[in-house]
C-alpha positions as CSV (number, residue, x, y, z in Angstrom):
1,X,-4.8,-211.8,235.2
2,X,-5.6,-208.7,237.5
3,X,-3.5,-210.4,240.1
4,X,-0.3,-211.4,238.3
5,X,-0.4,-207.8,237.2
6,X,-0.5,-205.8,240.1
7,X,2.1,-208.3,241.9
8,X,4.3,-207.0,238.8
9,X,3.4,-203.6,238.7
10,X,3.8,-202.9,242.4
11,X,7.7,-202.9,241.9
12,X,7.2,-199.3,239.9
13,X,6.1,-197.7,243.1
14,X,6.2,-193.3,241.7
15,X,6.5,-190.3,243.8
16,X,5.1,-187.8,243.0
17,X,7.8,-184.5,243.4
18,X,5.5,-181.9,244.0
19,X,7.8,-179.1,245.1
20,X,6.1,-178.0,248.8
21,X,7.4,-176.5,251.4
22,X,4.4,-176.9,253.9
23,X,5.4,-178.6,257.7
24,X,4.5,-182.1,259.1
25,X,1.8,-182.1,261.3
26,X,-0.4,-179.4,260.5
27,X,-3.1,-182.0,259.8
28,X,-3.2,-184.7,262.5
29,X,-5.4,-188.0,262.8
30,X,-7.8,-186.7,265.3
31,X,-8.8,-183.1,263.5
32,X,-11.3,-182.1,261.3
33,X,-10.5,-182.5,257.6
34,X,-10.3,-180.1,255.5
35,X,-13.6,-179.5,252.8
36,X,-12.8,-181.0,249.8
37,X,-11.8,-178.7,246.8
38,X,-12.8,-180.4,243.2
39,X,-12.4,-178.6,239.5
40,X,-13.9,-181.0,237.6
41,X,-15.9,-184.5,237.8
42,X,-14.8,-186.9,235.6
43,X,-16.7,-189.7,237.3
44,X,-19.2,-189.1,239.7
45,X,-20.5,-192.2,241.7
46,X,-24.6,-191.5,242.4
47,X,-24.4,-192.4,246.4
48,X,-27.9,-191.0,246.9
49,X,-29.8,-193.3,248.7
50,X,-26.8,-194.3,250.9
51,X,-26.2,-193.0,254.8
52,X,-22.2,-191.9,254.3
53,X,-20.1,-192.2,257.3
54,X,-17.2,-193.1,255.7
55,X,-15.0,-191.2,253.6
56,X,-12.0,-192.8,251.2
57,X,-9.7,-189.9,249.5
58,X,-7.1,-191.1,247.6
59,X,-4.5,-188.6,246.1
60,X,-3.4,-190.7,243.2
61,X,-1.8,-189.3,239.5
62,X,-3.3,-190.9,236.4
63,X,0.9,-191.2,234.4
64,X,1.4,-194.1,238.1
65,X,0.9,-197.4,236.9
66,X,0.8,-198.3,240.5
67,X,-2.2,-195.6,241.0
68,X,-4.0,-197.3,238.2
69,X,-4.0,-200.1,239.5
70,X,-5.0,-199.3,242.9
71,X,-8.0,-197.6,241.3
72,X,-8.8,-201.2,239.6
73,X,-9.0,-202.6,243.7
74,X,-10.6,-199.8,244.9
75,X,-13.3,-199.6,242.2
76,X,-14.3,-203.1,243.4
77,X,-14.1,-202.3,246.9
78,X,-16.7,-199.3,246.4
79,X,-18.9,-201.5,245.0
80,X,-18.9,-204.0,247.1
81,X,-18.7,-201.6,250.6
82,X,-21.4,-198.6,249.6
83,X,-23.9,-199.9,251.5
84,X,-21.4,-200.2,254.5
85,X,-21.7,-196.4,254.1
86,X,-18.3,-196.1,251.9
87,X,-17.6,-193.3,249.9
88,X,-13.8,-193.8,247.7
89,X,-12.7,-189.9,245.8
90,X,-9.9,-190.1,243.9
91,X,-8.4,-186.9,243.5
92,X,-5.8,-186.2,240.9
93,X,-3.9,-182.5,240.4
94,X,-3.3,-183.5,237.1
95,X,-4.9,-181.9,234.1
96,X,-8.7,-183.0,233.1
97,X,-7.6,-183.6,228.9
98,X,-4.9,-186.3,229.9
99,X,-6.7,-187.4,233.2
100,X,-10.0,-187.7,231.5
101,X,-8.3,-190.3,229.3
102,X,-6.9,-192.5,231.7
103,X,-10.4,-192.4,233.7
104,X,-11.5,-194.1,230.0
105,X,-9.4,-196.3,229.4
106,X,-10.0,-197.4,233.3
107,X,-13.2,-198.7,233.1
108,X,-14.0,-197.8,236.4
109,X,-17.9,-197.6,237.2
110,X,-18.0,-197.2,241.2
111,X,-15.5,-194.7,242.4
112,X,-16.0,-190.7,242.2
113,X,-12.9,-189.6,240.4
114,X,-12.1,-185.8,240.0
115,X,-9.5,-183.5,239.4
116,X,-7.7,-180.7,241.4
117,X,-5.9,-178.6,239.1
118,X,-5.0,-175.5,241.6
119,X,-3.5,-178.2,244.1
120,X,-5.9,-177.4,247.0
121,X,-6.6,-180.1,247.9
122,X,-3.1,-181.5,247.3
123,X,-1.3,-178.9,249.5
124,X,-4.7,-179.2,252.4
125,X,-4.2,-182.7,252.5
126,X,-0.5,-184.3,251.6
127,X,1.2,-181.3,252.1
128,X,-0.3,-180.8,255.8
129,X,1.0,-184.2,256.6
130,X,4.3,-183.8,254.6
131,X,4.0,-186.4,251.5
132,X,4.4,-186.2,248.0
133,X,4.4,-190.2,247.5
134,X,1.3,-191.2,245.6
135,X,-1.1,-193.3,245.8
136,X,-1.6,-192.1,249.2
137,X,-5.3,-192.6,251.2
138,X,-7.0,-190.4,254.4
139,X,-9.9,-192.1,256.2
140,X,-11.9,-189.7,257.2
141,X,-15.1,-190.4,259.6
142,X,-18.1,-188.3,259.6
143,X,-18.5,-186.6,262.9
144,X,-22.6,-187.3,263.7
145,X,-22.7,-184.5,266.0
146,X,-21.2,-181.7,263.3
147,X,-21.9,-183.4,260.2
148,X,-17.9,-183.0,259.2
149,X,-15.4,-185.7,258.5
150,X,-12.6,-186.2,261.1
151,X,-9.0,-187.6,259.9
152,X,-8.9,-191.4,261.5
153,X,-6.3,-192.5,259.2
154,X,-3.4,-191.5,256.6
155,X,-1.1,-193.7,254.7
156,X,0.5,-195.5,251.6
157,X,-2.4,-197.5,249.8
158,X,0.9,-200.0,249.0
159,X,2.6,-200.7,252.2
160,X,5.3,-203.7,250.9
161,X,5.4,-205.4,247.4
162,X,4.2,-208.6,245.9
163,X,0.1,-209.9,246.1
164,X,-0.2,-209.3,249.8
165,X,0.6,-205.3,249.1
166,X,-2.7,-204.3,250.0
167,X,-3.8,-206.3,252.6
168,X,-2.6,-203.9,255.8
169,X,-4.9,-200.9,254.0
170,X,-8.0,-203.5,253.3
171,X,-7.8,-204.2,257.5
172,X,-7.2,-200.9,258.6
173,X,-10.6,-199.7,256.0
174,X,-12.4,-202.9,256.7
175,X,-11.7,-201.8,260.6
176,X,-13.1,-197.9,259.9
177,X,-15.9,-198.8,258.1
178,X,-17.4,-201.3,260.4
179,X,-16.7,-198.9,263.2
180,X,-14.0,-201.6,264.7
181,X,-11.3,-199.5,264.6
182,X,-9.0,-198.6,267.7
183,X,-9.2,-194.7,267.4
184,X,-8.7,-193.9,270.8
185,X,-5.2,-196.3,270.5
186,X,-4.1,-194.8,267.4
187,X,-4.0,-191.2,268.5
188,X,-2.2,-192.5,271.4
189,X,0.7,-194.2,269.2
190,X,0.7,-191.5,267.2
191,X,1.6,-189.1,270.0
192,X,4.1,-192.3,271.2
193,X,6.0,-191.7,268.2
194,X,6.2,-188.0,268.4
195,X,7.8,-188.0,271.4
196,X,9.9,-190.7,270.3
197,X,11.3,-189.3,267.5
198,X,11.8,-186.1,269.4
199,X,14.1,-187.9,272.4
200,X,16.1,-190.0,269.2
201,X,16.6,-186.8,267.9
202,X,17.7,-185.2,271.2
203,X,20.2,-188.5,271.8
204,X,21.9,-188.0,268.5
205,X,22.6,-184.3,269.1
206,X,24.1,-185.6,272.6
207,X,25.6,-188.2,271.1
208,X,27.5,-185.7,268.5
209,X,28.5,-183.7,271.8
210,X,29.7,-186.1,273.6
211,X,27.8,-185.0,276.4
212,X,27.7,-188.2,278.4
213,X,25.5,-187.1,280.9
214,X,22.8,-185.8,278.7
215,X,23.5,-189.5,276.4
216,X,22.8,-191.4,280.0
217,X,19.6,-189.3,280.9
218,X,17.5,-189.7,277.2
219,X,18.7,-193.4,277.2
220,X,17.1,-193.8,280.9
221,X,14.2,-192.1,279.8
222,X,13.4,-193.6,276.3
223,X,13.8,-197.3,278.4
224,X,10.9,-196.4,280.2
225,X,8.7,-195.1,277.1
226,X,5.9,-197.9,277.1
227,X,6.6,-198.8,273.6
228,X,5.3,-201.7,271.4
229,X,6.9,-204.0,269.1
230,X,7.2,-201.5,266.4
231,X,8.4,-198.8,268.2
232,X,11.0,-201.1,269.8
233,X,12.7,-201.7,266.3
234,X,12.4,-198.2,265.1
235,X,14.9,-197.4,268.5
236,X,17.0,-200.3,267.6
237,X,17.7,-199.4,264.0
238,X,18.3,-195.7,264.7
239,X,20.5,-196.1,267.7
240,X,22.4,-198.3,266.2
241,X,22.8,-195.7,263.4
242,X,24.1,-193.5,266.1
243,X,26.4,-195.6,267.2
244,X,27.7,-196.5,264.4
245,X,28.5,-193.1,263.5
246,X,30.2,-192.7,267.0
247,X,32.3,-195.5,266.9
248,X,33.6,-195.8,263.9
249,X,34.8,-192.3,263.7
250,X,39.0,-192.2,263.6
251,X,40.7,-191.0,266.3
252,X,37.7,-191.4,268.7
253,X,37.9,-189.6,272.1
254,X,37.1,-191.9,275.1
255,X,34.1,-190.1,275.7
256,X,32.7,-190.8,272.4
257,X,33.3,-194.1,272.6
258,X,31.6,-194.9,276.3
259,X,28.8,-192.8,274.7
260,X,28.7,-195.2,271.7
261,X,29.0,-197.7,273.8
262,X,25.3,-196.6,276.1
263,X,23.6,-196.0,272.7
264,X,24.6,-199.2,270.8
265,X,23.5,-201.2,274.5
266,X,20.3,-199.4,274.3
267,X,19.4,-200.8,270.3
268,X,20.6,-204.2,271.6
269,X,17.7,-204.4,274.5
270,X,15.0,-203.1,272.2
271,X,15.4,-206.2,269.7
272,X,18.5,-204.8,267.8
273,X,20.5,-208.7,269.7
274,X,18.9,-210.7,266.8
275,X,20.3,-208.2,263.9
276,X,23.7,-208.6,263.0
277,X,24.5,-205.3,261.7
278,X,23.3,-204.2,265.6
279,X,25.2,-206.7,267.1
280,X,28.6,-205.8,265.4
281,X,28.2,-202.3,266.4
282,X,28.1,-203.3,269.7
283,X,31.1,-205.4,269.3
284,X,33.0,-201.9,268.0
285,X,31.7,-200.2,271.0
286,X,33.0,-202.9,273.2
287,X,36.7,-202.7,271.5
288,X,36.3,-199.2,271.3
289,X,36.1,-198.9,275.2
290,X,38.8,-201.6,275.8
291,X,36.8,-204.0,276.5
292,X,38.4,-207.5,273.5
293,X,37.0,-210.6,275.4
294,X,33.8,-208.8,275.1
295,X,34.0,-207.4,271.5
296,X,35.1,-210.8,270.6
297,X,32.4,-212.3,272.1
298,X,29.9,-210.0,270.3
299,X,31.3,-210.4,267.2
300,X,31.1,-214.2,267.1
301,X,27.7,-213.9,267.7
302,X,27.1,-211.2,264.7
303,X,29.1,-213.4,261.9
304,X,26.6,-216.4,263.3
305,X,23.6,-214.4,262.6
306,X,25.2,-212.8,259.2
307,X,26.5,-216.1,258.0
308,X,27.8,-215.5,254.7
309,X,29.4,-211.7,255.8
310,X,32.8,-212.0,255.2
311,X,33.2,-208.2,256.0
312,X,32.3,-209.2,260.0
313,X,34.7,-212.1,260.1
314,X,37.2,-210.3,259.0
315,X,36.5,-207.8,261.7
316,X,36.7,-210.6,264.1
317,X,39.8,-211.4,263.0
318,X,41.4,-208.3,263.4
319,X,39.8,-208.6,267.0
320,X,41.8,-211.4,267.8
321,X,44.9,-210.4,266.9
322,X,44.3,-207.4,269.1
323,X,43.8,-209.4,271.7
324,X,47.1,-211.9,270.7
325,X,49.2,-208.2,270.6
326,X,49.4,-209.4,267.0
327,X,50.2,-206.4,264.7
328,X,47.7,-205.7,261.5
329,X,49.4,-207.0,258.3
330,X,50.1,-204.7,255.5
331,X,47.6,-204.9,252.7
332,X,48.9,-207.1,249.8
333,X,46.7,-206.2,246.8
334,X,46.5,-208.7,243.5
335,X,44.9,-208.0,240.4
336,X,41.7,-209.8,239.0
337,X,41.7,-209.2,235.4
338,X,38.4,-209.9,233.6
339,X,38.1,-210.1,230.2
340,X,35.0,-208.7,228.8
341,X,33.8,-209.8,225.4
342,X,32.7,-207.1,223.3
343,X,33.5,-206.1,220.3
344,X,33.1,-202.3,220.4
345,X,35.6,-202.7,223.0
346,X,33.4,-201.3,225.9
347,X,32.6,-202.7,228.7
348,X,29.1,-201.4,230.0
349,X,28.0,-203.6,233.3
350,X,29.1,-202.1,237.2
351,X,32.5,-202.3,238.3
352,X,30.7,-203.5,241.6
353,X,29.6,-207.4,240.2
354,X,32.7,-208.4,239.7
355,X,34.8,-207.0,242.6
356,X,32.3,-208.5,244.7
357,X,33.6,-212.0,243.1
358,X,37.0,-211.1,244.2
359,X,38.6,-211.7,247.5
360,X,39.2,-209.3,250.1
361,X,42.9,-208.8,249.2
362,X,42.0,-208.7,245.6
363,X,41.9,-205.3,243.3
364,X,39.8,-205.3,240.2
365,X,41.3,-204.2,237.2
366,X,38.7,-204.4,234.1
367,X,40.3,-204.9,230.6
368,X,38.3,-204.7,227.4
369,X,39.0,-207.2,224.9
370,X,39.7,-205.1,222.2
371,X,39.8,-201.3,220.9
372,X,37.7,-199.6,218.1
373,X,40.7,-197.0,218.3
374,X,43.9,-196.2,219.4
375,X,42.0,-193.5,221.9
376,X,39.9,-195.8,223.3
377,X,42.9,-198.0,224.1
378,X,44.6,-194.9,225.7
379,X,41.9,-193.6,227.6
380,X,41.4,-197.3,229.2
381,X,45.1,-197.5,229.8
382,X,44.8,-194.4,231.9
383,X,41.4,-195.3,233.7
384,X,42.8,-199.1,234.4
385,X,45.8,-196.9,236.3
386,X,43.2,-194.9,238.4
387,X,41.7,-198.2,239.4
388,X,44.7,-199.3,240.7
389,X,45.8,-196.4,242.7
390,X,42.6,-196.6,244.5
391,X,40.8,-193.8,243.1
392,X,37.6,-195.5,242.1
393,X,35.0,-196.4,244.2
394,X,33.2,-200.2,244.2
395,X,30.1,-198.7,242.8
396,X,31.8,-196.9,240.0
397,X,30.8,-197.3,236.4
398,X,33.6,-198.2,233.9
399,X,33.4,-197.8,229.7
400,X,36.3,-197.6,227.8
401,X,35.9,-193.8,227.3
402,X,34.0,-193.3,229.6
403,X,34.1,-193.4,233.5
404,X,31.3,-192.1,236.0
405,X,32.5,-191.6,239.6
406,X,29.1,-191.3,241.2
C-alpha cells in the first residue's frame, strides 16, 4: 500500500515560497556546514551508543504530502542504516502546534524530527545554496580530524516521478555512508558546471550582440571543456535555446544569423543531432544563412525524428518552395464550429483541445449550445468575433461571459 501511494503522491511535488534573497553559492559541497540551529524536539532518536559519521538533514514542511512521505522512507532507512553510523534530522520551520501533529499522526519511531521556527537553519542551509523546493537533503560527513561535518552532498530527495523517484538519492546516501562515494570527482563537476554556466552565459550575451568574434571564441573554448554526458546535453539544450532566439527573430541581420548558425552547430555536436527540436533549429540557421539544400536536408531529418510534428513538416514545406522560387500562399482560414452540450450554456474546457483537433488552415470558433439569457448570447456573439479576428491566443480560456486571455 506504501508503494502505490508514494507513486501517486509524488505527482504533488510543493515548493516551498519562502521569500529570500540570500545568493547561490555561499555554502558549497566541500565546506564546513553550518551548526545546526533547533527550537524544539519533537522526536528525538537516542543514537547514543552509535559512532556518527554520517549526517542526513532534510528541510522538509509537515502541510507536503510529498515530505510526508519521504519521512515514511526515511524513517525505515534510519532504522535500518544507524549502525552504518547514519544520523537522518528533519528540520521543519513550521510552527511546533501544527508540526507536532503531523509528527503524530506519522508514526515515525527512528528519525530526529525538530522544528526551526526563526528560519536559521532554513536561510544557513537552503538559502546558502539558493532553494526553497522542499523536501530537500545535505549530506554532511564528519570531519575526524575537527570533529565538524563537511557538505558532501545537496539535492532534491525526489529527483523524477513514479516508484523509481527515490532510487538516485538511496545511491548517492548508500555511496556516503559506506564511504564509497566519489568526493574528490564531485567537487570537480561541480566546479565543471560553474564554469560552464558562466561561458553559456557569456555566449548568449555575444550572441544578443552579435559579436561574431566573441560567439566564435566561447564556442572554441566550451568544445574543449572535458565535459561528460550530462554536461554535454545541458549545452545542447541551452544553445539551442540561443539559437532559437537568434534565428527566429524577424528581419534578422546577416550577422545574427551566421552567429545562430555557430551556436545551433555547437548543440548539434554535443548530442542535440538526435533531438528534433535541436535539429530544426539548425535547419532555420541553415536557411537563415542561405544555405536550402542544407536546411532541407536538416529538416527531413527533424520531421523523421518528431514523427507526428506537423508544425516541422510544414516548415519543410515552406523550405521547398523556397527552393522551387515558389511564393508562400496566402492563409485561407475555415471555421470549426463545435457544439458544446450544456445546458447553462457555458462552455468551461480550454480553447486549446479542440484547436489542436483542427487543421493547420482551420480557426476555431466555439459555440454554446444554448443561452441562459439574452446577455449571455451577446457577450458570446462578441467574444466568437474576437476569436475570429485573431485576438485570442490557443491557450485561452472561453465561457460564455467570461473570457481569460492569460
Amino acid at each position: 500500500m506504501w508503494g502505490r501511494s508514494l507513486l501517486l503522491m509524488f505527482l504533488l511535488l510543493s515548493c516551498f515560497s519562502a521569500n529570500l534573497h540570500a545568493e547561490d553559492g555561499e555554502l558549497a559541497v566541500g565546506e564546513i556546514a553550518p551548526h545546526l540551529s533547533v527550537g524544539r524536539w519533537l522526536l528525538n532518536h537516542n543514537t547514543a551508543g552509535s559512532k556518527i559519521n554520517t549526517r542526513l538533514v532534510v528541510i522538509w514542511a509537515p502541510w507536503c504530502p510529498v515530505s510526508r512521505l519521504v519521512l515514511h522512507h526515511l524513517d525505515k532507512l534510519q532504522q535500518e542504516k544507524l549502525s552504518q553510523g547514519l544520523q537522518i534530522i528533519a528540520l521543519t520551520p513550521e510552527l511546533p502546534s501544527f508540526t507536532e501533529k503531523v509528527v503524530k499522526e506519522g508514526k515515525w519511531k527512528h528519525l530526529s524530527i525538530a522544528t526551526d521556527e526563526d528560519w536559521t537553519t532554513f536561510r544557513e542551509y537552503m538559502g546558502a545554496v539558493g532553494v526553497r523546493a522542499v523536501p530537500y537533503a545535505f549530506l554532511l560527513r564528519r570531519n575526524e580530524d575537527e570533529g565538524d561535518f563537511t557538505l558532501w552532498w545537496h539535492g532534491s530527495v525526489v529527483s523524477r516521478q513514479g516508484k523509481n523517484a527515490l532510487a538516485k538519492f538511496d545511491e548517492i546516501l548508500g555511496q556516503v555512508v559506506t564511504g564509497k562515494y566519489d568526493f574528490v570527482g564531485a567537487i570537480k563537476e561541480i566546479r565543471m558546471n560553474k564554469k560552464l554556466e558562466g561561458m553559456l552565459s557569456e555566449l548568449n550575451g555575444a550572441a544578443k550582440n552579435a559579436d561574431q568574434e566573441a560567439v566564435s571564441e566561447l564556442i572554441r573554448a566550451i568544445t574543449q571543456l572535458p565535459l561528460d554526458e550530462v554536461q554535454n546535453n545541458r549545452v545542447a539544450n541551452k544553445c539551442n535555446g540561443i539559437a532559437w532566439d537568434i534565428v527566429s527573430k524577424e528581419d534578422i541581420e546577416k550577422i545574427e544569423a551566421e552567429a545562430g548558425l555557430h551556436i545551433a552547430k555547437l548543440a548539434m555536436d554535443k548530442g542535440g543531432n538526435k533531438k528534433a527540436a535541436v535539429v530544426d533549429t539548425y535547419a532555420r540557421a541553415l536557411f537563415e544563412t542561405g544555405d536550402l539544400a542544407g536546411a532541407i536536408k536538416a529538416q527531413k531529418r527533424a520531421v523523421g525524428l518528431a514523427k507526428n510534428d506537423s508544425s516541422l513538416a510544414k516548415t519543410l514545406a515552406r523550405y521547398e518552395r523556397k527552393q522551387r522560387g515558389e511564393a508562400e500562399p496566402k492563409d485561407t482560414k475555415k471555421a470549426a464550429v463545435a457544439k458544446v452540450e450544456d445546458t447553462r450554456g457555458f462552455w468551461r474546457g480550454r480553447v486549446n483541445d479542440l484547436w489542436n483537433g483542427c487543421k493547420d488552415e482551420e480557426l476555431l470558433l466555439i459555440t454554446p449550445s444554448e443561452f441562459t439569457s439574452s446577455a449571455d448570447e451577446k457577450r458570446w456573439t462578441t467574444a466568437s468575433k474576437r476569436l475570429r479576428e485573431g485576438i485570442f491566443k490557443k491557450n485561452s480560456h472561453m465561457e460564455a461571459g467570461k473570457v481569460d486571455l492569460k
